[in-house]
N, C-alpha and C positions, 0 to 999 in steps of 0.2 A: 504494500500500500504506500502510495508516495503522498497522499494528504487527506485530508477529508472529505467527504462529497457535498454536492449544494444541499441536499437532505439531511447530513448532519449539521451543519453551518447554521441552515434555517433552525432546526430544535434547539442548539446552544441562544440563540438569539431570541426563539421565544423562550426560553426556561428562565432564561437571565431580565427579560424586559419583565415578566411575569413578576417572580420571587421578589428581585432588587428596584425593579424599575430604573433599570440601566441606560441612560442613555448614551453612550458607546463601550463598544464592546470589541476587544484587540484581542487578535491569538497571535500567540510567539512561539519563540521556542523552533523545535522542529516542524514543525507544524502549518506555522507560516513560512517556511521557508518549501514545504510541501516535503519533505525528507522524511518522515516518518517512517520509523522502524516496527518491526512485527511489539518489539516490546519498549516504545514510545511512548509517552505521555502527551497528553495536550496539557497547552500550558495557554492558560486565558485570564485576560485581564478585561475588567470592568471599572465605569464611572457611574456612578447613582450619588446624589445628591444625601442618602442617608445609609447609614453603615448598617446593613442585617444584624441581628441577634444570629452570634454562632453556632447556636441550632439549625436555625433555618439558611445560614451559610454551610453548613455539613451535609443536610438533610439534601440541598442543590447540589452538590460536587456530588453525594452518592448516587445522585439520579442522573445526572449528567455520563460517571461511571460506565452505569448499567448502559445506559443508552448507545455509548460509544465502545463499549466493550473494549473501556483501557482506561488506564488513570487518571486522571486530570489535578491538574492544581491550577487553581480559581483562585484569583489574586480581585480585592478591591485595591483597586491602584491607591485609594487615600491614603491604608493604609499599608502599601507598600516601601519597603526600604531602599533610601536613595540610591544604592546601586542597582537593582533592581529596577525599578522605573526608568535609568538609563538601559536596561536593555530593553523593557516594553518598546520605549520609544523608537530607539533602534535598531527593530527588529521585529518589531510588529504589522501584521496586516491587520486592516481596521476591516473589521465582519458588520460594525452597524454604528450610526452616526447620527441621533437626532439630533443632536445640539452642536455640529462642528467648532462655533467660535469659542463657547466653553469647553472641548474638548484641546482645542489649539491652543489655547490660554493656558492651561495647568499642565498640557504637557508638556512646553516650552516654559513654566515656573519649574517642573522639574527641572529640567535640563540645567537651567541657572543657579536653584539652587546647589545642584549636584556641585557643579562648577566651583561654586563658592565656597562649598567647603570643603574641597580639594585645596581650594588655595587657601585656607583658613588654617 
């Protein structure tokens, strides 16, 4: 398998618009790059306006799981660690996008911040 199909693509984007009310939504990793191995992970990041309760952030990654029949790690970008968000960015294909300017905004504060405190 070299990546995902548009059928799994569509279910991660309603599972996520659903649970988080995500408005974008990035896969990284192998995955984005379409390189996916028999024993690969998806590696997916989101932006929602309010952070899930970790239950219901668990209860989404197992059913995401099941669905794609392989592991996943579900990243809220907010709270993702500043190296980290530099490779979302980096490396990421964006799967869905309501709100691009506020998506462009905090991905580019990333970036800066990241920046800054390298040189810090």
């Amino acid at each position: 398998m070299n990546g995902l199909t548009p059928e799994e693509k569509t279910h991660i984007v309603r599972y996520l618009v659903r649970h988080f009310r995500a408005y974008s939504i990035i896969l990284f990793g192998s995955a984005a790059q379409a390189s996916l191995r028999q024993d690969s992970n998806v590696d997916i990041a989101y932006l929602t306006d309010s952070s899930p309760a970790p239950e219901i952030h668990t209860s989404v990654k197992k059913e995401l799981e099941q669905l794609l029949c392989r592991e996943v790690a579900l990243v809220n970008f907010a709270q993702a660690a500043p190296f980290y968000k530099t490779q979302i960015v980096s490396g990421g294909k964006l799967l869905y996008d309501q709100r691009p300017l506020d998506r462009q905004y905090i991905l580019k504060k990333a970036l800066k911040d990241y920046v800054l405190q390298a040189q810090g």
